[in-house]
MDAnalysis code that builds the backbone (N, CA, C; Angstrom):
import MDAnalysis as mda
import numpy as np

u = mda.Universe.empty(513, n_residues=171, atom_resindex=np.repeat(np.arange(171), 3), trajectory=True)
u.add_TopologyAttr("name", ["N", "CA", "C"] * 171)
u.add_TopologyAttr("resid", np.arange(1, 172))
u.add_TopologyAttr("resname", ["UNK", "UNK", "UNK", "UNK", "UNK", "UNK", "UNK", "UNK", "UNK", "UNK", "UNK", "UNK", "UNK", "UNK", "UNK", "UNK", "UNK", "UNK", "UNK", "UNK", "UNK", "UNK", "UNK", "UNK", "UNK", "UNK", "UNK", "UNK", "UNK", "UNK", "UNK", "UNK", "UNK", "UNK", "UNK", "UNK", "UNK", "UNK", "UNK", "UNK", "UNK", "UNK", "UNK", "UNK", "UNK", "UNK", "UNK", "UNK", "UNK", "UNK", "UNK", "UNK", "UNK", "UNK", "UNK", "UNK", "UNK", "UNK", "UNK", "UNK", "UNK", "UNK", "UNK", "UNK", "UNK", "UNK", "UNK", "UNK", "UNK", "UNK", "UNK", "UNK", "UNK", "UNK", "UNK", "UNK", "UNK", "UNK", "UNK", "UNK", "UNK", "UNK", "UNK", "UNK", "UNK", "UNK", "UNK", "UNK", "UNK", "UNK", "UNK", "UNK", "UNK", "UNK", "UNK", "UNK", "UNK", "UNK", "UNK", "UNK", "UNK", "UNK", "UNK", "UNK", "UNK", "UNK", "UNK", "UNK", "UNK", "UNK", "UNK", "UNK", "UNK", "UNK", "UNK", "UNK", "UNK", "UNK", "UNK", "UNK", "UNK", "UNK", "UNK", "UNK", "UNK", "UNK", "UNK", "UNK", "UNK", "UNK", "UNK", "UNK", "UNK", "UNK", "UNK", "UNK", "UNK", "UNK", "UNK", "UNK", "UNK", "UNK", "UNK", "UNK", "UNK", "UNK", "UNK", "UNK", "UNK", "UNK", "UNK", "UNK", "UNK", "UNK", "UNK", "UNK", "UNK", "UNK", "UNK", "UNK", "UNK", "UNK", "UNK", "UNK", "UNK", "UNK", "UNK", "UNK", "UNK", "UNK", "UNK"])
u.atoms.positions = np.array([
    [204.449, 90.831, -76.412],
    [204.791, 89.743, -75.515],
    [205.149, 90.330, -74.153],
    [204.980, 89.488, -73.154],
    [205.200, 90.128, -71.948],
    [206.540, 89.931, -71.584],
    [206.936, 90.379, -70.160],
    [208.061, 90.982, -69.429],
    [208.510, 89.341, -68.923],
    [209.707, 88.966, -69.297],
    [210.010, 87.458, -68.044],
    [211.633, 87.892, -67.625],
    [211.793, 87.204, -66.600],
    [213.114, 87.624, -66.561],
    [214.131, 86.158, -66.079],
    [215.408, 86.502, -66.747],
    [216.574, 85.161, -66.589],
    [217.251, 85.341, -65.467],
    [217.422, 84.507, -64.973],
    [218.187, 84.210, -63.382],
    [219.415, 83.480, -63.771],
    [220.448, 83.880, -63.901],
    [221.876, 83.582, -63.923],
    [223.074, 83.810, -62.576],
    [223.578, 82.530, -62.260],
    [225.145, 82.328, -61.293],
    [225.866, 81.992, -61.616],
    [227.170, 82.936, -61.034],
    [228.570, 82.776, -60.932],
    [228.580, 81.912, -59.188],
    [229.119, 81.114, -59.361],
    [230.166, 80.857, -58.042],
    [231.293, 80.893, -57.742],
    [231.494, 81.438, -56.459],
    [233.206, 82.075, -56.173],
    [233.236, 82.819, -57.360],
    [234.776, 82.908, -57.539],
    [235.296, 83.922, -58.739],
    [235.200, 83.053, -60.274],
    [234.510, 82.469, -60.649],
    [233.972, 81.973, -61.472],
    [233.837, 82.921, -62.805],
    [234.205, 82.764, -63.993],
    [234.499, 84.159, -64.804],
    [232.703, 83.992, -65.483],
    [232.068, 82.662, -66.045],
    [231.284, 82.911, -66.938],
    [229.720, 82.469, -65.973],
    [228.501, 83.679, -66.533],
    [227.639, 83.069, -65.746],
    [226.806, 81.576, -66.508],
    [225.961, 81.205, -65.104],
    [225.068, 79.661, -65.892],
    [223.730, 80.345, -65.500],
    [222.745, 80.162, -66.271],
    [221.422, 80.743, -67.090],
    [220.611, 79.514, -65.605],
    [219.891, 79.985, -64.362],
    [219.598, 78.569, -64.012],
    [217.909, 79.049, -64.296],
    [217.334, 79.749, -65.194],
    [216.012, 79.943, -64.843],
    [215.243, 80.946, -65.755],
    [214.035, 81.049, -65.740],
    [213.035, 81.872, -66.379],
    [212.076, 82.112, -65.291],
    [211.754, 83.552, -65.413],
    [210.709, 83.575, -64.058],
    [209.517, 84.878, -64.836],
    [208.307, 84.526, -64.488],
    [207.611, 85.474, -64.937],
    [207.094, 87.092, -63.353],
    [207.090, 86.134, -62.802],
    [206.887, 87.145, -61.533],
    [208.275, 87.722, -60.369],
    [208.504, 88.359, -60.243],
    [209.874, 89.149, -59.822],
    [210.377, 88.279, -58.719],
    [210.089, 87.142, -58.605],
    [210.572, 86.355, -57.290],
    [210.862, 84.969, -57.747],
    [212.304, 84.603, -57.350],
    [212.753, 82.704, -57.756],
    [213.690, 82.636, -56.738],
    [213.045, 81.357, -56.280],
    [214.042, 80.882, -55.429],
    [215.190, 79.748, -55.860],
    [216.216, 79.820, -54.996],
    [217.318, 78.891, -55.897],
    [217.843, 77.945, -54.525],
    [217.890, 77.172, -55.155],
    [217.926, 75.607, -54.208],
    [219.353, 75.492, -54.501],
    [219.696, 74.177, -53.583],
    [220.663, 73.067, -54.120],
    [221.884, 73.871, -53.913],
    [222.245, 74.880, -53.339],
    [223.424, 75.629, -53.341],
    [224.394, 75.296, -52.751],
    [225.694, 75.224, -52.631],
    [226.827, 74.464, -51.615],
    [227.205, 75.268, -50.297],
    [226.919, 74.649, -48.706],
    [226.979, 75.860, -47.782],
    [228.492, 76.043, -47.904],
    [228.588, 77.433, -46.958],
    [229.931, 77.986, -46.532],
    [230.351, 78.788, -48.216],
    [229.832, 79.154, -48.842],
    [229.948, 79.734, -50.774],
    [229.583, 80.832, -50.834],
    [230.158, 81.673, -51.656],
    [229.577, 82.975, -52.410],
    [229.072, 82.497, -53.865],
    [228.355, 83.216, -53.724],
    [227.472, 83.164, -55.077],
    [227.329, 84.383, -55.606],
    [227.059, 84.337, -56.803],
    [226.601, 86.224, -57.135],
    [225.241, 85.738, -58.483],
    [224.300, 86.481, -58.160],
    [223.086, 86.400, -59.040],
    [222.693, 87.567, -59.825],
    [222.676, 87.641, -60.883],
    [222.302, 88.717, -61.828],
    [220.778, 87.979, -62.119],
    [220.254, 89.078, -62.759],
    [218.703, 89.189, -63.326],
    [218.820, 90.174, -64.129],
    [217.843, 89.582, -65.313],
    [217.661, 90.583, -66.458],
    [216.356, 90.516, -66.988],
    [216.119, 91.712, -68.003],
    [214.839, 91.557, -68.147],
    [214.474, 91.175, -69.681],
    [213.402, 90.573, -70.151],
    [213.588, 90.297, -71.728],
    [212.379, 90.321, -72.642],
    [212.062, 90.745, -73.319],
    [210.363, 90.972, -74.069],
    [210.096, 90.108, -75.097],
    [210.820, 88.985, -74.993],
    [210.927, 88.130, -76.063],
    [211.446, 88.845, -77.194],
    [212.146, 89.432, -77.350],
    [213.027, 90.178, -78.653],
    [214.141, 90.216, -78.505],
    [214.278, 90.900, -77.355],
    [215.599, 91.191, -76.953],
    [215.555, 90.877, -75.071],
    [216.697, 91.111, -74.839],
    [217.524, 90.759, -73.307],
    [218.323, 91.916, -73.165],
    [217.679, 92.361, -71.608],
    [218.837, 93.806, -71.084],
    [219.811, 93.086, -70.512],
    [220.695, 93.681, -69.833],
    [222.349, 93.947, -69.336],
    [222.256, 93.338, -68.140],
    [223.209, 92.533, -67.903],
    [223.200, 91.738, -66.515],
    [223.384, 93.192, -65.470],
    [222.937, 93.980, -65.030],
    [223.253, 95.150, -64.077],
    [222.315, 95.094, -62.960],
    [221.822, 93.772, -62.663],
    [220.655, 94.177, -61.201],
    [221.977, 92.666, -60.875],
    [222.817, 93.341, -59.852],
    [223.730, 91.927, -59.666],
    [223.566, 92.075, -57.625],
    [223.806, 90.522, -56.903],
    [223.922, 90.382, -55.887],
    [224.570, 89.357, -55.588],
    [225.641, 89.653, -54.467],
    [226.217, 88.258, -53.681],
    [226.098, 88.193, -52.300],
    [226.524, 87.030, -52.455],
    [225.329, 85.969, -51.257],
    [226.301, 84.759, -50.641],
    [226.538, 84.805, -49.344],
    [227.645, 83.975, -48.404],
    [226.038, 82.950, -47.807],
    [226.564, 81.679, -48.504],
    [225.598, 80.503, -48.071],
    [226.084, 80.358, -46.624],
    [224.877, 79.934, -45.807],
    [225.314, 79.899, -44.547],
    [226.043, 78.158, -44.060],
    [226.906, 78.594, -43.129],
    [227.719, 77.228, -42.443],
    [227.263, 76.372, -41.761],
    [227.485, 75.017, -42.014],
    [226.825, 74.006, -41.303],
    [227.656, 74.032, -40.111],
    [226.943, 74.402, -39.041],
    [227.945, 74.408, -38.053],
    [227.851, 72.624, -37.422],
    [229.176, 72.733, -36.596],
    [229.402, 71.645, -35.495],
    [228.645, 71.013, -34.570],
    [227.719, 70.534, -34.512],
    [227.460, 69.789, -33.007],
    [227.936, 69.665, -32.100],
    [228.743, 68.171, -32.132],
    [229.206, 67.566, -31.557],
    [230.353, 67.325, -32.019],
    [231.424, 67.155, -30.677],
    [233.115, 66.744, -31.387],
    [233.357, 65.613, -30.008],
    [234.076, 64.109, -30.581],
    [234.481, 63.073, -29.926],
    [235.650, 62.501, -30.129],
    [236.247, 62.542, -28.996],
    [237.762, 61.961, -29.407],
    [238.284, 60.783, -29.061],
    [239.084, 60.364, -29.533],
    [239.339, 58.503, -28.805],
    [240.900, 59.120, -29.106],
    [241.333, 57.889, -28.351],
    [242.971, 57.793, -28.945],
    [243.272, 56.691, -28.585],
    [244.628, 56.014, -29.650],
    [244.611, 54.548, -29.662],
    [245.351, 54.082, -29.054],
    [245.720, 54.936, -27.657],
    [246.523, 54.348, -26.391],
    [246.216, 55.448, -25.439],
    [246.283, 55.061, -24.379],
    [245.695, 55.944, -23.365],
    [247.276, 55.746, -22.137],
    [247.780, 54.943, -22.417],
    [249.148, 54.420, -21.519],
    [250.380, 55.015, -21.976],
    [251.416, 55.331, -22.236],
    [252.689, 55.743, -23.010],
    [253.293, 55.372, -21.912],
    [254.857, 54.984, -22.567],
    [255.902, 55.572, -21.954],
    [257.002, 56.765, -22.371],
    [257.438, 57.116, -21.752],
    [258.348, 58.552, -21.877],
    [258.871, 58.158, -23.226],
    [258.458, 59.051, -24.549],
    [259.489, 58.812, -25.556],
    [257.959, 58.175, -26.968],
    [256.973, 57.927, -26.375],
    [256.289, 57.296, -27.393],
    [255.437, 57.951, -27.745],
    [254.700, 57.324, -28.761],
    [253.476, 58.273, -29.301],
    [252.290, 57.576, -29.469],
    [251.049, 58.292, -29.264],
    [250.036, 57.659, -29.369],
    [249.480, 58.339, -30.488],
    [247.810, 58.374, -31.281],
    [246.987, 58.997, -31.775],
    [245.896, 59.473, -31.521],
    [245.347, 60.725, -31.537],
    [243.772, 61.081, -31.827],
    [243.396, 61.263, -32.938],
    [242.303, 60.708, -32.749],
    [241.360, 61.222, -33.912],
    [239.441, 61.772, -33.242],
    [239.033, 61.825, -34.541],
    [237.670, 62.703, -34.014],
    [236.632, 61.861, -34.652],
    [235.500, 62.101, -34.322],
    [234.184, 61.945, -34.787],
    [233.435, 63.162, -34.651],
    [233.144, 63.792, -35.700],
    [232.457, 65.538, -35.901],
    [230.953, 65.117, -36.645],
    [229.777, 65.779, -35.604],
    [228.787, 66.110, -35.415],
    [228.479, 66.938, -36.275],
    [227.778, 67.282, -37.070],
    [226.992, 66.651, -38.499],
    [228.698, 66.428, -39.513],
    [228.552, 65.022, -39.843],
    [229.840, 64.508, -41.079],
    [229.539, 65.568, -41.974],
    [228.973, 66.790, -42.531],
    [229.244, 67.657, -43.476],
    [229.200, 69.074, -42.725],
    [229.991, 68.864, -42.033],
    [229.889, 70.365, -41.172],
    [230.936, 71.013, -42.162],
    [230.830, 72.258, -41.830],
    [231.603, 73.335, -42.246],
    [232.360, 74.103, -41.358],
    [232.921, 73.841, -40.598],
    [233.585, 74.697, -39.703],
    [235.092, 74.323, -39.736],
    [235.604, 73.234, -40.364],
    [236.954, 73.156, -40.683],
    [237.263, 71.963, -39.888],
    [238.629, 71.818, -39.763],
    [239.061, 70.092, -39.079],
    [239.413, 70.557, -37.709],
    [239.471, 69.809, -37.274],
    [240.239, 69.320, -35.521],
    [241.059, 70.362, -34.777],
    [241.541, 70.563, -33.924],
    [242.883, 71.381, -33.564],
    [243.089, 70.699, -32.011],
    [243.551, 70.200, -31.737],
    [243.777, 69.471, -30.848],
    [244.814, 70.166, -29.639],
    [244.686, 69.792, -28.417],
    [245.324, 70.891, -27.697],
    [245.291, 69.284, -26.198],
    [246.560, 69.395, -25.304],
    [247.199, 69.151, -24.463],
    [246.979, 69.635, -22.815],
    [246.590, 69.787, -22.210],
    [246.618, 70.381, -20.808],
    [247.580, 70.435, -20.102],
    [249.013, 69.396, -20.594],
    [249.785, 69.191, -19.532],
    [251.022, 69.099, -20.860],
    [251.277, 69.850, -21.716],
    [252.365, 69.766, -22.471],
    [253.823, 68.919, -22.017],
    [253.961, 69.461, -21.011],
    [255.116, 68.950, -20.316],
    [255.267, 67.465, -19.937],
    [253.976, 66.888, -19.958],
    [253.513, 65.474, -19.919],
    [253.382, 64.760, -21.409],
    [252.474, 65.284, -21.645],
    [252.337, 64.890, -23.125],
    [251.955, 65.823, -24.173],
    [252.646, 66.264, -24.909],
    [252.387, 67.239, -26.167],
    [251.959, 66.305, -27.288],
    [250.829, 67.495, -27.923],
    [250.282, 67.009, -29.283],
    [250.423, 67.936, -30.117],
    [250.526, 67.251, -31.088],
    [250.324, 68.366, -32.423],
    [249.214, 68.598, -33.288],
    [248.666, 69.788, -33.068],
    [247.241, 70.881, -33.436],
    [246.436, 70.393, -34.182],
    [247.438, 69.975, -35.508],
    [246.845, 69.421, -36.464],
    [246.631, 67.869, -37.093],
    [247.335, 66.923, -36.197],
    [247.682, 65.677, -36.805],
    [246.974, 64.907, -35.720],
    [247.156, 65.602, -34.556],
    [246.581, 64.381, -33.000],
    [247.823, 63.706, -32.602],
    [248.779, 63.562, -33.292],
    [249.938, 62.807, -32.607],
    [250.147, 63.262, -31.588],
    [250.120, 62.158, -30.061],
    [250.532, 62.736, -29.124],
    [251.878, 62.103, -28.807],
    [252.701, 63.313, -28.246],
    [254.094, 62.660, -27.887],
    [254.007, 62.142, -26.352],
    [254.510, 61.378, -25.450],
    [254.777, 61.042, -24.088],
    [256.192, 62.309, -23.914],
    [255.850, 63.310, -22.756],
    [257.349, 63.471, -23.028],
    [258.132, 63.707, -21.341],
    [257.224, 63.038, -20.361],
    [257.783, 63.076, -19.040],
    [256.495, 62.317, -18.155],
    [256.805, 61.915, -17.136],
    [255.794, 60.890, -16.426],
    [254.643, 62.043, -15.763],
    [253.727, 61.295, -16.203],
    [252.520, 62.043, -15.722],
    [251.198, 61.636, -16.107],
    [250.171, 62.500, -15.861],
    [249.014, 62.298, -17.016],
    [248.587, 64.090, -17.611],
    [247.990, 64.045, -18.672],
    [247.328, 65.020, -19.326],
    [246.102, 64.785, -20.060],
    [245.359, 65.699, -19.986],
    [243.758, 65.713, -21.016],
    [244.440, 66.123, -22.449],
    [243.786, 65.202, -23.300],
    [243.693, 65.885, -24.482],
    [242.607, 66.064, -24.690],
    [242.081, 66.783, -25.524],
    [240.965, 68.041, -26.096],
    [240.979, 68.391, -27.695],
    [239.373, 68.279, -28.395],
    [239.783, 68.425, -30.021],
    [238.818, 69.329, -29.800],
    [239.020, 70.701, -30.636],
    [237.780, 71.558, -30.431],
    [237.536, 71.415, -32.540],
    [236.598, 71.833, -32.814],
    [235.825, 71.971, -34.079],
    [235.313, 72.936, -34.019],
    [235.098, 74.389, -35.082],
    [234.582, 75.623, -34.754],
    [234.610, 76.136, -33.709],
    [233.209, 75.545, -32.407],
    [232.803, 76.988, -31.110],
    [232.851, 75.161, -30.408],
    [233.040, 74.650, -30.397],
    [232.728, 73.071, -30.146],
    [234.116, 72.228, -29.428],
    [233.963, 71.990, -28.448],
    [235.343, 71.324, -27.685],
    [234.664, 69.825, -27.551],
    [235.760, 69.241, -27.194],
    [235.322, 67.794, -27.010],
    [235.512, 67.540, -25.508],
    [234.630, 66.205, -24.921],
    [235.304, 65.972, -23.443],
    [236.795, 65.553, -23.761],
    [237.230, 65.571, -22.422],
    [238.748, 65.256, -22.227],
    [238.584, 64.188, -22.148],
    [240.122, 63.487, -22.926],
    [240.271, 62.041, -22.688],
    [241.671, 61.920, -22.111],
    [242.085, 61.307, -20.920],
    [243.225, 61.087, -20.115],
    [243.969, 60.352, -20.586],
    [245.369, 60.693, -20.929],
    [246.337, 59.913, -21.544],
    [247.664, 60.371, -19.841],
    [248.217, 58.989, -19.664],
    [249.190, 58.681, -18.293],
    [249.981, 58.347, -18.818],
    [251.498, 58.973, -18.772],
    [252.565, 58.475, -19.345],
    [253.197, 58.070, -18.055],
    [254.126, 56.976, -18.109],
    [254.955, 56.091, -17.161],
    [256.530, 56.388, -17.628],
    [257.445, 55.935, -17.003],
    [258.849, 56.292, -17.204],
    [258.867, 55.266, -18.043],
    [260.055, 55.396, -19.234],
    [260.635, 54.624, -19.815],
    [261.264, 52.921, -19.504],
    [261.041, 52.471, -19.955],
    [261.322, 50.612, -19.251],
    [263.373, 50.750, -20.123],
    [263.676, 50.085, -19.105],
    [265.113, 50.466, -18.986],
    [265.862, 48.994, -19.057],
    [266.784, 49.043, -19.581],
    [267.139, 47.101, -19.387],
    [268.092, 47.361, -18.461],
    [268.006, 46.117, -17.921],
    [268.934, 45.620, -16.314],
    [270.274, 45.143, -17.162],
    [271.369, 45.618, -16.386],
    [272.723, 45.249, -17.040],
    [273.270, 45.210, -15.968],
    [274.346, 44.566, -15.969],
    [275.546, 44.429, -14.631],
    [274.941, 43.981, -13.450],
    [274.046, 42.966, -13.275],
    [273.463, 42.455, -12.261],
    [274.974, 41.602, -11.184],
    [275.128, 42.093, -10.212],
    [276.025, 41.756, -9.157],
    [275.447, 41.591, -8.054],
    [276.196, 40.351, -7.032],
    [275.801, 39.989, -5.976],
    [276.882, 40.291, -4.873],
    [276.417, 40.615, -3.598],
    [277.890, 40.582, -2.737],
    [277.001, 40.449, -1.031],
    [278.531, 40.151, -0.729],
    [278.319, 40.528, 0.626],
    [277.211, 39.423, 0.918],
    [277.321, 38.271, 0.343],
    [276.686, 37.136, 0.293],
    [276.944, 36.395, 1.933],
    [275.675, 35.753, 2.434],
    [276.069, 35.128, 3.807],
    [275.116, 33.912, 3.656],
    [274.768, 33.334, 4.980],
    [274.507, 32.284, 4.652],
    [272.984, 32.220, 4.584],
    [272.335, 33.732, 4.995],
    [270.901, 33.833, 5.033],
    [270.698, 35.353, 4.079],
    [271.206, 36.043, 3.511],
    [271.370, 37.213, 2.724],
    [271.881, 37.279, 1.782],
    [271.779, 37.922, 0.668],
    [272.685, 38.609, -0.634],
    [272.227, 39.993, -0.660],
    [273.553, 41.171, -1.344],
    [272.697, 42.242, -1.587],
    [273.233, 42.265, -3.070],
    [272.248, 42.245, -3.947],
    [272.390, 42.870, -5.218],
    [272.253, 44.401, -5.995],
    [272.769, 44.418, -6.819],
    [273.333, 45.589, -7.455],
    [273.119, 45.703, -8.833],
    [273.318, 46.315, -9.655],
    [272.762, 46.310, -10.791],
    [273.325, 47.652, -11.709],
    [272.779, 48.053, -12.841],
    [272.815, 49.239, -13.325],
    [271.772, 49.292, -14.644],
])
């Protein structure tokens, strides 16, 4: 009987191998694999009697779907001193592999965000860009303007009242 040989994978650290094949000529290709993965492939050889030793072994880093495109919105573009808004993203191919968001501020002192969540804080009057990068991939800036805090009027006083003037006062 002639020579065929079995094509068996482990993925990641995976302890037991899976049998995906029979091949008669020294070449199989293997589909369907998950990107961003190690794999490891043994081959053996078998005469229909018997089966040699998994010892012709190789591993193999599936390649990463990288990023496109990265888009950011946020669900207030106005603050006042003290509030918070959100970002979020829309990532260019939905099965990319390059990991989540990291979001970054231009004007911290205006408005800080946090890296991982998009929460942006208001934290002094101004404006700042926020920015989501994805892998090698930045997003345009989107302008968030924070305004001073709205303050309530108390102790409203009048004086020095005449017959064509008042001056008021307040706190």
């Amino acid at each position: 009987m002639a020579i065929s040989y079995n094509i068996y994978q482990k993925e990641g650290n995976a302890a037991n191998w899976t049998k995906l094949g029979t091949a008669t000529a020294k070449t199989y290709t293997v589909n369907n694999l998950k990107p961003k993965t190690e794999y490891t492939f043994a081959v053996t050889a078998t005469n229909g009697l018997r089966e040699g030793d998994k010892t012709a072994v190789v591993t193999v880093m599936t390649a990463n779907i990288a990023t496109t495109a990265v888009t950011i919105a946020v669900d207030t573009k106005s603050l006042e001193v003290g509030g918070t808004a959100k970002a979020s993203v829309t990532i260019t191919p939905a099965d990319e592999t390059d990991g989540a968001a990291s979001y970054t501020s231009s004007n911290p002192q205006v408005a800080s965000v946090n890296a991982s969540t998009g929460v942006i804080t208001a934290v002094a009057e101004g404006t700042a860009s926020i920015t989501a990068k994805v892998g090698t991939i930045t997003s345009a800036a989107i302008s968030v303007t924070v305004y001073a805090a709205l303050v309530t009027v108390t102790n409203l006083r009048a004086s020095g009242t005449t017959t064509t003037g008042t001056t008021l006062t307040w706190s």
